[in-house]
N, CA, C and O atoms as CSV, one atom per row, in Angstrom:
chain,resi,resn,atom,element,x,y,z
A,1,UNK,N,N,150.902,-171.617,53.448
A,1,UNK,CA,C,152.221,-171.127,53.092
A,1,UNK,C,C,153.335,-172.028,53.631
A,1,UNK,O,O,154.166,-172.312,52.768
A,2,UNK,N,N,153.566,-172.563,54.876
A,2,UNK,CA,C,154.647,-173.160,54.886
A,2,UNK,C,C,154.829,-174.411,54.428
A,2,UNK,O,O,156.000,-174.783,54.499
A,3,UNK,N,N,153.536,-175.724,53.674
A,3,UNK,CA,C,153.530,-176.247,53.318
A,3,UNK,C,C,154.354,-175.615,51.811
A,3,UNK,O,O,155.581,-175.711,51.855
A,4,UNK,N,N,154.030,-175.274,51.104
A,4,UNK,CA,C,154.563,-174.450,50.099
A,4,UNK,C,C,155.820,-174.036,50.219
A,4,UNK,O,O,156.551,-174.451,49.320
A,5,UNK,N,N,156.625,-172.957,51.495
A,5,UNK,CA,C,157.891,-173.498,51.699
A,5,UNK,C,C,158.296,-174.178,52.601
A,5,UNK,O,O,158.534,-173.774,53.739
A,6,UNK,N,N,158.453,-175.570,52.089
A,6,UNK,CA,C,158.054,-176.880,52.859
A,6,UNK,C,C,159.346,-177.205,53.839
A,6,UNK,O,O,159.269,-177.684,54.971
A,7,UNK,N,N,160.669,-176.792,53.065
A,7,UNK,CA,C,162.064,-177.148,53.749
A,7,UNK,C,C,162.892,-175.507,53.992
A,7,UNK,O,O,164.069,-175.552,54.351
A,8,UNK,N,N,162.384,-174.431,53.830
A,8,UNK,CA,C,162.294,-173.228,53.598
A,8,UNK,C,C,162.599,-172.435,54.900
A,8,UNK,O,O,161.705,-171.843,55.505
A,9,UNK,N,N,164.379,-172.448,55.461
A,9,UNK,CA,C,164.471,-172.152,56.604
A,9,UNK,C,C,165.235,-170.429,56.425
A,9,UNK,O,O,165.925,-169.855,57.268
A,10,UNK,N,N,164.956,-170.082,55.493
A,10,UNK,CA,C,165.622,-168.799,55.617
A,10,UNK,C,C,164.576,-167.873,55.250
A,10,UNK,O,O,163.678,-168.228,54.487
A,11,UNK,N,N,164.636,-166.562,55.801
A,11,UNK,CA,C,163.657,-165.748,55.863
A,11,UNK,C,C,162.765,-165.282,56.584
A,11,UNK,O,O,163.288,-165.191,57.694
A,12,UNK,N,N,161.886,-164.979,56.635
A,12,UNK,CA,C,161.189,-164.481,57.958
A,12,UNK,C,C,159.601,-164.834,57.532
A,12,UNK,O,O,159.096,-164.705,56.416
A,13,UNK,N,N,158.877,-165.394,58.954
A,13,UNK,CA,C,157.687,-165.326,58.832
A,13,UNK,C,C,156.883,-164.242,59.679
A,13,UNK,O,O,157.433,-163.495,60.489
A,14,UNK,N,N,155.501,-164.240,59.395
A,14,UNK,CA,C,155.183,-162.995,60.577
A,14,UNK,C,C,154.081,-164.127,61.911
A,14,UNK,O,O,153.801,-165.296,61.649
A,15,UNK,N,N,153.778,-163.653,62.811
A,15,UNK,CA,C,152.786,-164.472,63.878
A,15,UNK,C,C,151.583,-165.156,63.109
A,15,UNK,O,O,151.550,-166.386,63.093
A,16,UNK,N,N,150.722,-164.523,62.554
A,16,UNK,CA,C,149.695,-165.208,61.560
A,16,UNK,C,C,150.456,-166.449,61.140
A,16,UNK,O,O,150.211,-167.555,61.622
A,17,UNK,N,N,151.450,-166.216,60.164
A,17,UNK,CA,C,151.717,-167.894,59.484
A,17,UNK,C,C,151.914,-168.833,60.495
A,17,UNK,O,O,151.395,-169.906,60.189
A,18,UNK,N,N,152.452,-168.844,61.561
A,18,UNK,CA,C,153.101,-169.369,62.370
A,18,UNK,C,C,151.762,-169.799,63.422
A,18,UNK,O,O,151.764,-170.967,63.812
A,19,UNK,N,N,150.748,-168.991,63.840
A,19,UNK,CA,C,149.834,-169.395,64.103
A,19,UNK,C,C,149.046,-169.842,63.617
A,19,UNK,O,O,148.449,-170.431,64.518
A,20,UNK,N,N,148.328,-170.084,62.336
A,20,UNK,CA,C,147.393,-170.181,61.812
A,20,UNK,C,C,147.803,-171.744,61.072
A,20,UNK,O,O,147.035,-172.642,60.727
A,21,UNK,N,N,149.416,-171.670,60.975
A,21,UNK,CA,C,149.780,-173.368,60.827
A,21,UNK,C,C,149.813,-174.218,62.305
A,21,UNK,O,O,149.879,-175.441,62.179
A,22,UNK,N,N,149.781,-173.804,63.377
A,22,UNK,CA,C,149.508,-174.540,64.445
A,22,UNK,C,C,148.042,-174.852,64.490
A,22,UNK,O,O,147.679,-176.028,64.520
A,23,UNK,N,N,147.133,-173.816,64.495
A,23,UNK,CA,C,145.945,-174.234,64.137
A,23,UNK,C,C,145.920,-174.844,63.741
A,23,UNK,O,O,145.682,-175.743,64.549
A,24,UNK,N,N,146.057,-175.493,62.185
A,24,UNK,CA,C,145.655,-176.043,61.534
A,24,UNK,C,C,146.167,-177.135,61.593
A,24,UNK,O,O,145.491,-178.043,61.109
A,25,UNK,N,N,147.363,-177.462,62.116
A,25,UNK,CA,C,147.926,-178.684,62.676
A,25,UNK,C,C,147.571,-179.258,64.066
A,25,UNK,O,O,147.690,-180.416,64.465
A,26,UNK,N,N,147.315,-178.654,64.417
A,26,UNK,CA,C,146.546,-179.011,66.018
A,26,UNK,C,C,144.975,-179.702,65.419
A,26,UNK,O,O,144.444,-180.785,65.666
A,27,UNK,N,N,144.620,-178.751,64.697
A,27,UNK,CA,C,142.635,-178.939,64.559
A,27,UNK,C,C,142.937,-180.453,63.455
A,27,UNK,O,O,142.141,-181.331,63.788
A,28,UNK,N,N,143.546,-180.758,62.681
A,28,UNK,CA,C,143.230,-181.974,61.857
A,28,UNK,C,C,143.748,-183.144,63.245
A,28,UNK,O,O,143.111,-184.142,63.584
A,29,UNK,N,N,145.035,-182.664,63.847
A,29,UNK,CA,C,144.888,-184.009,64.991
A,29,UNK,C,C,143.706,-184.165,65.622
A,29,UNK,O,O,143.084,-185.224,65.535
A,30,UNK,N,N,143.370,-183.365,66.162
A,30,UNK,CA,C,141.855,-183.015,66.864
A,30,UNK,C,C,141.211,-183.612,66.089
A,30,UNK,O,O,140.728,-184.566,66.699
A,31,UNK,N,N,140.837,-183.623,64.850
A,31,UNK,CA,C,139.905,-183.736,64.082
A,31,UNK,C,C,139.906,-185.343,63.927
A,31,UNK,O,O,138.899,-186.045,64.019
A,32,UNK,N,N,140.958,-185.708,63.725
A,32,UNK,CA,C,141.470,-187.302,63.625
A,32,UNK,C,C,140.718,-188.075,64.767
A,32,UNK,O,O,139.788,-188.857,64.569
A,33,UNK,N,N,141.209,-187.774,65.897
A,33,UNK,CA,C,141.054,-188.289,66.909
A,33,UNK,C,C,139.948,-188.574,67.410
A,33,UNK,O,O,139.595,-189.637,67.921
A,34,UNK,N,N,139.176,-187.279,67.221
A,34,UNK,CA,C,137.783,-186.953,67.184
A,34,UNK,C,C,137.179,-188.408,66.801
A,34,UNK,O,O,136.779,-189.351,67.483
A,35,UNK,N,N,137.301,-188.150,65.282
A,35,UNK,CA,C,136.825,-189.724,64.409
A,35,UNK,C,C,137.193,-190.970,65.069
A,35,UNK,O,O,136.378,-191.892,65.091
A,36,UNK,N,N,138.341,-191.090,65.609
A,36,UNK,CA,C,138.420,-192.189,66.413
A,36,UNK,C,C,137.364,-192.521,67.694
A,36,UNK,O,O,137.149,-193.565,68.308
A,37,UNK,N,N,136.947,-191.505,67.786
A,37,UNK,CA,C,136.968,-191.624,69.225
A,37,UNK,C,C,134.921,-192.226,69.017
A,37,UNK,O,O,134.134,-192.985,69.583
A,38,UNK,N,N,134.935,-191.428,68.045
A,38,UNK,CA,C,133.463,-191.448,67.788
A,38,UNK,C,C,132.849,-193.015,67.128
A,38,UNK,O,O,131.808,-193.647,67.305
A,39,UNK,N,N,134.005,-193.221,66.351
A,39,UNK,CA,C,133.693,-194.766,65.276
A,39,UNK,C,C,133.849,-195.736,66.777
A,39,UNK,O,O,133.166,-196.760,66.820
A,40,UNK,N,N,134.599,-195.458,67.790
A,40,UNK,CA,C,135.129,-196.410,68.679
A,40,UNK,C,C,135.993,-197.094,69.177
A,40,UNK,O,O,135.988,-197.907,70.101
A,41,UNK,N,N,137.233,-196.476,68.078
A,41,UNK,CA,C,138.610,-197.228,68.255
A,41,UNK,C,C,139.739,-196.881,69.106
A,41,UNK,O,O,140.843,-197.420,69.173
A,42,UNK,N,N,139.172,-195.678,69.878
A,42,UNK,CA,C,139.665,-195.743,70.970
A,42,UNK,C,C,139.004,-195.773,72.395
A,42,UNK,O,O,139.110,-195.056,73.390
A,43,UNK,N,N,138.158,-197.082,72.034
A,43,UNK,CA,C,137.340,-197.217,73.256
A,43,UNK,C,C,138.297,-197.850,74.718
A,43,UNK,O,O,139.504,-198.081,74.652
A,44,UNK,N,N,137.671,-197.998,75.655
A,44,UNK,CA,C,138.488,-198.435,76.889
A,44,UNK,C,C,138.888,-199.748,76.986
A,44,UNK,O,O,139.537,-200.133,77.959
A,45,UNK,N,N,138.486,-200.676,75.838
A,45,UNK,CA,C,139.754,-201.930,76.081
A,45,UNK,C,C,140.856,-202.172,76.308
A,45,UNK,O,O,141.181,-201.474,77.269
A,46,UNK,N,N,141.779,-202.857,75.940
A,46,UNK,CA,C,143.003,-202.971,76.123
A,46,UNK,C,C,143.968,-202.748,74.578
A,46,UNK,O,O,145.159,-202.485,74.408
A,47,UNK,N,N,142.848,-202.987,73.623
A,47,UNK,CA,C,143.541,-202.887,72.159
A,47,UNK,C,C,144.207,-201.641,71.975
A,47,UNK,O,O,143.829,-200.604,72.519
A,48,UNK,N,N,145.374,-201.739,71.076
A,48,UNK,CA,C,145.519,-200.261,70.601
A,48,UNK,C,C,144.553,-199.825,69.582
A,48,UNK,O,O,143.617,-200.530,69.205
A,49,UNK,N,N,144.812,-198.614,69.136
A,49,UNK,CA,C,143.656,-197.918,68.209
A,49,UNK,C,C,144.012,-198.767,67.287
A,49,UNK,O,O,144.970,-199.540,67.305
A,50,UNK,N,N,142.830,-198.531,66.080
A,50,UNK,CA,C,142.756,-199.386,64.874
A,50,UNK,C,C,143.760,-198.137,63.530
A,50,UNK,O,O,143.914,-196.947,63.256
A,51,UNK,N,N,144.066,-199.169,63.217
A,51,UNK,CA,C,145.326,-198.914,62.249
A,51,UNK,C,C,144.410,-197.488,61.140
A,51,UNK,O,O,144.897,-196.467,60.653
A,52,UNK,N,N,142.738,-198.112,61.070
A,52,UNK,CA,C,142.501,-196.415,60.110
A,52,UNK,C,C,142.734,-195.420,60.300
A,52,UNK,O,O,143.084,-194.647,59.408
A,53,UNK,N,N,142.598,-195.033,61.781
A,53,UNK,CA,C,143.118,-193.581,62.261
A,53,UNK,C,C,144.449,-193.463,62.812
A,53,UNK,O,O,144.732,-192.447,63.447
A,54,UNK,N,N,145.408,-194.499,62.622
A,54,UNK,CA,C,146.725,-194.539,63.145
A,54,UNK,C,C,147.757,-193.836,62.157
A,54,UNK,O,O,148.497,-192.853,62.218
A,55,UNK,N,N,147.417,-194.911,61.127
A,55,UNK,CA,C,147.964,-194.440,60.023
A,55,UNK,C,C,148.297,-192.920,59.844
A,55,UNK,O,O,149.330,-192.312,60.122
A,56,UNK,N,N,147.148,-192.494,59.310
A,56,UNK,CA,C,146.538,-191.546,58.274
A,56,UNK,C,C,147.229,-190.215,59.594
A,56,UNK,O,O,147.678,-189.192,59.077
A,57,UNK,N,N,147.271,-190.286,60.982
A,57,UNK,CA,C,148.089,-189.495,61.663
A,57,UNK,C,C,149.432,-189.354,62.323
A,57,UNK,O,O,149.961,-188.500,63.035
A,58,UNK,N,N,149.806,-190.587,61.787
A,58,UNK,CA,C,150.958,-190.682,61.834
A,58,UNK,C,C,151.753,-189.950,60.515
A,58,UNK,O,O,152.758,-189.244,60.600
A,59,UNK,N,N,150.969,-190.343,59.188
A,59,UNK,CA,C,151.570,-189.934,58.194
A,59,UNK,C,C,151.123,-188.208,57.871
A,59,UNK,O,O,151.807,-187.473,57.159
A,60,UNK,N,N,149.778,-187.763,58.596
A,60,UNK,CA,C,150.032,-186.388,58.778
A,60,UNK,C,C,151.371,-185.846,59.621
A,60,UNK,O,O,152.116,-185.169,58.911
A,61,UNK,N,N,151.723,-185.981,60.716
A,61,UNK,CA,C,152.586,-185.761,61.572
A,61,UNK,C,C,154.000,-185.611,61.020
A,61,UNK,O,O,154.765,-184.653,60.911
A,62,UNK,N,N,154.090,-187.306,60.614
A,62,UNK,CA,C,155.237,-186.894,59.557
A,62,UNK,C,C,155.807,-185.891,58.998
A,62,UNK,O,O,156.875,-185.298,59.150
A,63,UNK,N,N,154.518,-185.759,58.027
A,63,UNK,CA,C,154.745,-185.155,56.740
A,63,UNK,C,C,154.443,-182.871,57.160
A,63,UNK,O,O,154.608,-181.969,56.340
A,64,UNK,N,N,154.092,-182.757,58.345
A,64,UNK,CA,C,153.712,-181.585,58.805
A,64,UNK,C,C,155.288,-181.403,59.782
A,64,UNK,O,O,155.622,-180.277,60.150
A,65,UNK,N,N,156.004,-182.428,60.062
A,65,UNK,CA,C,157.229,-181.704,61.425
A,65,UNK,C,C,158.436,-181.235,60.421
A,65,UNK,O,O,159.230,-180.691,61.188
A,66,UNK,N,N,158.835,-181.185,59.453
A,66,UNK,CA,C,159.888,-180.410,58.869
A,66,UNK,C,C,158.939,-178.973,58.136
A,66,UNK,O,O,159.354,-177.829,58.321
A,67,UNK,N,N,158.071,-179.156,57.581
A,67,UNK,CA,C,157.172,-177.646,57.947
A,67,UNK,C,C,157.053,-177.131,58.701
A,67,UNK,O,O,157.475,-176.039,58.319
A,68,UNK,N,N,156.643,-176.974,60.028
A,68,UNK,CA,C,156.739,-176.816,61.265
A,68,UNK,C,C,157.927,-176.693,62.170
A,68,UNK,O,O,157.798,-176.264,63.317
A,69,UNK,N,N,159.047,-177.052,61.688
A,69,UNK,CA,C,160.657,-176.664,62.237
A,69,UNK,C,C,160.654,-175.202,61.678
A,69,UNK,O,O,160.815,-174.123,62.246
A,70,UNK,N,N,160.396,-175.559,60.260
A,70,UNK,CA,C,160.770,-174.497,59.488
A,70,UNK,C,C,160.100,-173.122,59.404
A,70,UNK,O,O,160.610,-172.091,58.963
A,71,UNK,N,N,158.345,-173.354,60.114
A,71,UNK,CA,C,157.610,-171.953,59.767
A,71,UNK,C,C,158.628,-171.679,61.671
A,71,UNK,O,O,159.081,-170.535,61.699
A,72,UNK,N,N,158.869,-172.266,62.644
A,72,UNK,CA,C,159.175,-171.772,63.935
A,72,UNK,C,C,160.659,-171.020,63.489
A,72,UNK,O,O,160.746,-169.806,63.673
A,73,UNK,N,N,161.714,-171.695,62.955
A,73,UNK,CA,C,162.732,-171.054,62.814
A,73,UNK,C,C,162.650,-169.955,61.846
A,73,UNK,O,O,163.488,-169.113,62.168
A,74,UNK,N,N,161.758,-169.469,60.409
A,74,UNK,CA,C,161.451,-168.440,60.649
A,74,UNK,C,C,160.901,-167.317,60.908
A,74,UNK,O,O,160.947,-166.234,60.326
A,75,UNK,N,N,160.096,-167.853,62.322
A,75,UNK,CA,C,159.391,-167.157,63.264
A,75,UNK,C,C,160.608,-166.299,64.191
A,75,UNK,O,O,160.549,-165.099,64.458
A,76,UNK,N,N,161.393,-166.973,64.482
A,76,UNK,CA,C,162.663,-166.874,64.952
A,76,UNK,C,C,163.148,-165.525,64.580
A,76,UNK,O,O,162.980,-164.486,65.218
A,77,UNK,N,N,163.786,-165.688,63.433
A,77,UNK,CA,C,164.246,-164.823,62.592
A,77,UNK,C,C,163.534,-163.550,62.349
A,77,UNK,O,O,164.221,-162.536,62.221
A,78,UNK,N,N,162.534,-163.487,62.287
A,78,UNK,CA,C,161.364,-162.022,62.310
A,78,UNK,C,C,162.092,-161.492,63.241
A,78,UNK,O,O,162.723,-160.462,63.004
A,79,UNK,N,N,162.142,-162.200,64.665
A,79,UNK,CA,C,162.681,-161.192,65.526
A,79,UNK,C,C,164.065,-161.334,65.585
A,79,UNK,O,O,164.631,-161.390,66.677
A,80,UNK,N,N,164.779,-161.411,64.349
A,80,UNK,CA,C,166.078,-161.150,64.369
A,80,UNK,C,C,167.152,-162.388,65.233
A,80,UNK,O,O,168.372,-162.275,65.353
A,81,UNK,N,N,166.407,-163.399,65.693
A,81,UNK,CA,C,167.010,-164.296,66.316
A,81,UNK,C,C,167.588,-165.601,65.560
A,81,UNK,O,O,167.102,-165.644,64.430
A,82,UNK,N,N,168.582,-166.820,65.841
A,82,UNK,CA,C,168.916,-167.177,65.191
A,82,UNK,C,C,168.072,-168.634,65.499
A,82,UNK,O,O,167.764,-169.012,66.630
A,83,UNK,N,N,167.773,-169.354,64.240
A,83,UNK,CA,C,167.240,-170.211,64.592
A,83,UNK,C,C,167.272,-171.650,65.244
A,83,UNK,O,O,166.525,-172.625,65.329
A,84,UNK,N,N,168.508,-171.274,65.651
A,84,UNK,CA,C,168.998,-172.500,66.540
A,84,UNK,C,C,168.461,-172.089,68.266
A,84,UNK,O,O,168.767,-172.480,69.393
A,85,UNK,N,N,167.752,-171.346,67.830
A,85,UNK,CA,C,167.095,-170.688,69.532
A,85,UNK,C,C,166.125,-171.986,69.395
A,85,UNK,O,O,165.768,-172.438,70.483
A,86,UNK,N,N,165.643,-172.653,68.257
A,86,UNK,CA,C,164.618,-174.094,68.605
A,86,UNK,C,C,164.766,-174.962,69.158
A,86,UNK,O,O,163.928,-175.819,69.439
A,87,UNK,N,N,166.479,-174.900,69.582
A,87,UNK,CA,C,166.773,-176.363,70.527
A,87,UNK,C,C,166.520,-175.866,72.301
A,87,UNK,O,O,167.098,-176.526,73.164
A,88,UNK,N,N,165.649,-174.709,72.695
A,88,UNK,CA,C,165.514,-174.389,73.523
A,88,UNK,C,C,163.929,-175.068,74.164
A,88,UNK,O,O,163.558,-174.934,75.330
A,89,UNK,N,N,163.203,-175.759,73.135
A,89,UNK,CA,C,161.842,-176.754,73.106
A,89,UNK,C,C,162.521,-177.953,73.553
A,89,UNK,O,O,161.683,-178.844,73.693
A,90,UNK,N,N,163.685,-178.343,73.832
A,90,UNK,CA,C,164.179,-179.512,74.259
A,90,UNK,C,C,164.883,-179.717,75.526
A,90,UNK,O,O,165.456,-180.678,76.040
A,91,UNK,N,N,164.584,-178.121,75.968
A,91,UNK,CA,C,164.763,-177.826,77.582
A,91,UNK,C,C,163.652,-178.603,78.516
A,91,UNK,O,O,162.492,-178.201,78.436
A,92,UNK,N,N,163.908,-179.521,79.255
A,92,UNK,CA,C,162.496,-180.194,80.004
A,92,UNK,C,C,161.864,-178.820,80.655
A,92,UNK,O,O,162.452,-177.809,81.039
A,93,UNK,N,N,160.268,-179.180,80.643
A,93,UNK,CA,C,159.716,-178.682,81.732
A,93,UNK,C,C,159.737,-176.905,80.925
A,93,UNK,O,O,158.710,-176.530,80.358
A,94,UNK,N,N,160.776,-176.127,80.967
A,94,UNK,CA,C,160.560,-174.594,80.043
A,94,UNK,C,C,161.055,-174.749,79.205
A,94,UNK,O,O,161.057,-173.562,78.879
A,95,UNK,N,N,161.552,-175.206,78.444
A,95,UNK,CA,C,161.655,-174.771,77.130
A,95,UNK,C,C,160.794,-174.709,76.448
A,95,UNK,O,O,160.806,-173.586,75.943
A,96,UNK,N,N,159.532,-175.603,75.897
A,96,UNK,CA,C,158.365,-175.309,74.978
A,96,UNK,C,C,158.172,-173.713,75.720
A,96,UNK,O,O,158.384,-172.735,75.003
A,97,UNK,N,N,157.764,-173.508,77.172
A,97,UNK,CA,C,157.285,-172.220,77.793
A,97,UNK,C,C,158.125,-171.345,77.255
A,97,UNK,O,O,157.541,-170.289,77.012
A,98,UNK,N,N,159.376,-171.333,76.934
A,98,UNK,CA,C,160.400,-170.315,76.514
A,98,UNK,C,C,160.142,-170.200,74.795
A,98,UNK,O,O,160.279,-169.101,74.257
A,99,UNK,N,N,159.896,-170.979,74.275
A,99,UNK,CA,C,159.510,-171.222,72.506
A,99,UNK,C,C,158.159,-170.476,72.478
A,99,UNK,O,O,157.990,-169.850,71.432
A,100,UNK,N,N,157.326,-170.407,73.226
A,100,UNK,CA,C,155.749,-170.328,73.630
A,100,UNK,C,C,156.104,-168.633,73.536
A,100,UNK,O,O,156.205,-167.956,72.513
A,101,UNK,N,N,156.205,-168.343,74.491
A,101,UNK,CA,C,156.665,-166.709,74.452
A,101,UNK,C,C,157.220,-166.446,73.116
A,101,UNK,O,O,156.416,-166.127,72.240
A,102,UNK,N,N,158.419,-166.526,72.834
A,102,UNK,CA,C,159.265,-166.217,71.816
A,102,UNK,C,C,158.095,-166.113,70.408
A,102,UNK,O,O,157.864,-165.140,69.690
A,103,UNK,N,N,157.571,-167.343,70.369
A,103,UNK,CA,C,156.330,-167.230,69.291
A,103,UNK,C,C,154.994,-165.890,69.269
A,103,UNK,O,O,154.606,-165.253,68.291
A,104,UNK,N,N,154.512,-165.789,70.761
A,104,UNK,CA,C,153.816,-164.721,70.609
A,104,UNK,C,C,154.422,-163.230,70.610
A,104,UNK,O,O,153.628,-162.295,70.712
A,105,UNK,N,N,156.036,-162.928,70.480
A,105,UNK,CA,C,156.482,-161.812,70.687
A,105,UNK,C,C,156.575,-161.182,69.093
A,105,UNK,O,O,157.169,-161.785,68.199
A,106,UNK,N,N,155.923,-159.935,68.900
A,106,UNK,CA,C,156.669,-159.163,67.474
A,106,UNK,C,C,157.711,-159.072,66.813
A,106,UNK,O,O,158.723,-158.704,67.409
A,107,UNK,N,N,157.773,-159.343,65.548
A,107,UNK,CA,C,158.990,-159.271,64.671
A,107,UNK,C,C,159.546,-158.197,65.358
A,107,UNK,O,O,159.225,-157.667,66.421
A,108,UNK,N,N,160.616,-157.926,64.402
A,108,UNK,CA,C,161.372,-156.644,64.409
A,108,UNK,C,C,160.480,-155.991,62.964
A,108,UNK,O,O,159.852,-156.555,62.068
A,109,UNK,N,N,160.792,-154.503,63.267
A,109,UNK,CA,C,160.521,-153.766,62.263
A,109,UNK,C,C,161.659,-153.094,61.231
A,109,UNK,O,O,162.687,-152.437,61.394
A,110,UNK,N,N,160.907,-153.624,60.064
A,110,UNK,CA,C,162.043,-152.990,59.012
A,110,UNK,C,C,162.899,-154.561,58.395
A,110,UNK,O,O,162.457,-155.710,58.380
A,111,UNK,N,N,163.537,-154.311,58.178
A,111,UNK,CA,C,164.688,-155.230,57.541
A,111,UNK,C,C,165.731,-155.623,58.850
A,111,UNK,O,O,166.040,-154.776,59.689
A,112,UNK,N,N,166.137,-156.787,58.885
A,112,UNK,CA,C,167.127,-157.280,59.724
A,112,UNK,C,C,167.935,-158.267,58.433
A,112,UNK,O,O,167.803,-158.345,57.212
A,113,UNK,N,N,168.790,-158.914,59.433
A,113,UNK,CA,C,169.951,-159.510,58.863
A,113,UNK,C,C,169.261,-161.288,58.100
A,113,UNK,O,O,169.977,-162.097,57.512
A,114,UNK,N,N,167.740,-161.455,58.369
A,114,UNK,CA,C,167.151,-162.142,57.930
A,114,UNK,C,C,166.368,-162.091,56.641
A,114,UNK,O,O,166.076,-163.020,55.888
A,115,UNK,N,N,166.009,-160.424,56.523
A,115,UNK,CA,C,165.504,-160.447,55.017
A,115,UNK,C,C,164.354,-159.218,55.510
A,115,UNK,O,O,164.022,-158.885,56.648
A,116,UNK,N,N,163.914,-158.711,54.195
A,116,UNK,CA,C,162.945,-157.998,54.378
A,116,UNK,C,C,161.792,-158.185,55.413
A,116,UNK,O,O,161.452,-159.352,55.606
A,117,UNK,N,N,161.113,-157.169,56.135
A,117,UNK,CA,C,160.126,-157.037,57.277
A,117,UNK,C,C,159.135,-157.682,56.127
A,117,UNK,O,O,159.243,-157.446,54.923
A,118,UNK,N,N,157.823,-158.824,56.930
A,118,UNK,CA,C,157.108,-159.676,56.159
A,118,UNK,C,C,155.776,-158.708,55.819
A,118,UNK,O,O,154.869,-158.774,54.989
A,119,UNK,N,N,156.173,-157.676,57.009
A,119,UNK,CA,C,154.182,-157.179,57.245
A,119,UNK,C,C,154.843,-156.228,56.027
A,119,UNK,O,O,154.114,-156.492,55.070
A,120,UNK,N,N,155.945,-155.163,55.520
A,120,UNK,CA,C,156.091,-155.082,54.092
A,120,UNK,C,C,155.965,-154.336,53.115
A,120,UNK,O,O,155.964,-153.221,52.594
A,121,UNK,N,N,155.772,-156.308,53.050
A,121,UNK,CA,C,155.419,-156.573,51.508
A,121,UNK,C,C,153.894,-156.578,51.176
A,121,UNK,O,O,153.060,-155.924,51.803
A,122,UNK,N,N,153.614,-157.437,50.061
A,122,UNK,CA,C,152.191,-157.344,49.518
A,122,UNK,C,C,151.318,-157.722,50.791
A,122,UNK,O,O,150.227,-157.181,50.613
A,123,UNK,N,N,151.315,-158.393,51.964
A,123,UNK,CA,C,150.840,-158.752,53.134
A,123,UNK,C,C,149.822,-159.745,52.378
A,123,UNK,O,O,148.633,-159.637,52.679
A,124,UNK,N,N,150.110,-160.481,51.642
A,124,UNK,CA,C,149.801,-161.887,51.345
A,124,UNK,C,C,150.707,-162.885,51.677
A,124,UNK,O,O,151.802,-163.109,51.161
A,125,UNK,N,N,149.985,-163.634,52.851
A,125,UNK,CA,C,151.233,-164.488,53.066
A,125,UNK,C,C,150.689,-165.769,52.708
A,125,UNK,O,O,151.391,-166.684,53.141
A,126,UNK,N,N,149.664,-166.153,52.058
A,126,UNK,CA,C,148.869,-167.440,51.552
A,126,UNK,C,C,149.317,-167.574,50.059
A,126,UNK,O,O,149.088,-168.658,49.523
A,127,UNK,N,N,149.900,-166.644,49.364
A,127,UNK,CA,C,149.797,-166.976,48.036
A,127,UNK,C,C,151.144,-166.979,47.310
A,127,UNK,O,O,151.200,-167.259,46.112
């Protein structure tokens, strides 16, 4: 889903989307790296890694951090907050810890000033 709404900062998401896209953005780096690590290109020389697995995660990364602004800010918004609460990840040291919480805490229930409650609706949030 948030690939789908890719630049999509208004509205509300519920914890599932918001988790289940970290997953899945966490597990393909993992997964990347993995391959590196296994083919050998990030063995203990002095080289940097080899450009096959550089690439290809760099241009995931890319192409996953304005998705990922966007499923957090409206993660935000579920609980009625505004989404400029994200420049609080740029606090050294707590802020991710302060974003970290905020992410595992419950929407609000019902309708807020963000849009209809997500849990709802049809409670398809994949399609």
């Amino acid at each position: 889903m948030p690939y789908k709404r890719y630049a999509d900062f208004s509205g509300r998401s519920q914890r599932m989307e918001y988790w289940l896209f970290s997953l899945f953005f966490w597990g393909v780096i993992i997964a990347i790296m993995a391959l590196a690590e296994l083919s050998g290109a990030l063995g203990e020389s002095e080289e940097p890694p080899s450009l096959p697995f550089v690439i290809p995660l760099a241009l995931f990364i890319l192409a996953s951090f304005i998705p990922s602004v966007a499923v957090t800010v409206r993660r935000l918004h579920d609980q009625d907050k505004s989404g400029w609460f994200y420049l609080l990840s740029f606090i050294p040291y707590v802020g991710g810890i302060i974003l970290f919480v905020l992410m595992c805490i419950g929407g609000t229930r019902g309708p807020n000033r963000y849009g209809p409650d997500p849990r709802g609706e049809a409670g398809d949030i994949f399609g």
